[in-house]
Phi, psi and omega in degrees: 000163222256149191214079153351147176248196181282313157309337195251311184302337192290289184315299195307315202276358161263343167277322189264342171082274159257136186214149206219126176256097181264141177220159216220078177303343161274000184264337194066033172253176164193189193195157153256164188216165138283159164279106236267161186263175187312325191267002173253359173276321193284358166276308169334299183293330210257339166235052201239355182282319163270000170190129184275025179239359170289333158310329187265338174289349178265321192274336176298306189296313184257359169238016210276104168231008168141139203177141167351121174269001166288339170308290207312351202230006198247116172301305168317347153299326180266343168290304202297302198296335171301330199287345210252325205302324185300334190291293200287340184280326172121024180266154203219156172311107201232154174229156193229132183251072173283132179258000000 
């Protein structure tokens, strides 16, 4: 399984700022993501309005920074990884009130 070392993460969180090492222990792979920008979340969602696993093929595809290169082409990679985008995209718990 695909493993970053300490030098190539140091390098990825200074190009990339935040990065999420995900790993799919039955495939025996694993990957880096970057945290995707405003305009790849908002293409995710726009095209996730007409096939839900296209969210996860734009973040996979535009946040992609190394990793088992058997990912970019495995679908079971894009179901586990749709279970991931609220972590990676950066959503967070919110509550609503009326006053």
């Amino acid at each position: 399984m695909y493993a970053p070392t300490k030098e190539q993460i140091a390098e990825f969180k200074k190009k990339h700022s935040r990065i999420f090492y995900i790993t799919f222990p039955e495939l025996d792979k694993a990957c880096v993501l970057s945290k995707p920008s405003r305009q790849v979340v908002s293409l995710a969602f726009s095209k996730a309005q007409t096939d839900p696993l296209a969210m996860a093929m734009v973040i996979r595809d535009n946040c992609w920074v190394d990793g088992d290169e058997e990912l970019k082409t495995n679908d079971d990679m894009l179901i586990s990884l749709n279970t991931k985008i609220d972590k990676i995209v950066g959503i967070t718990t919110t509550e609503l009130k009326e006053l």
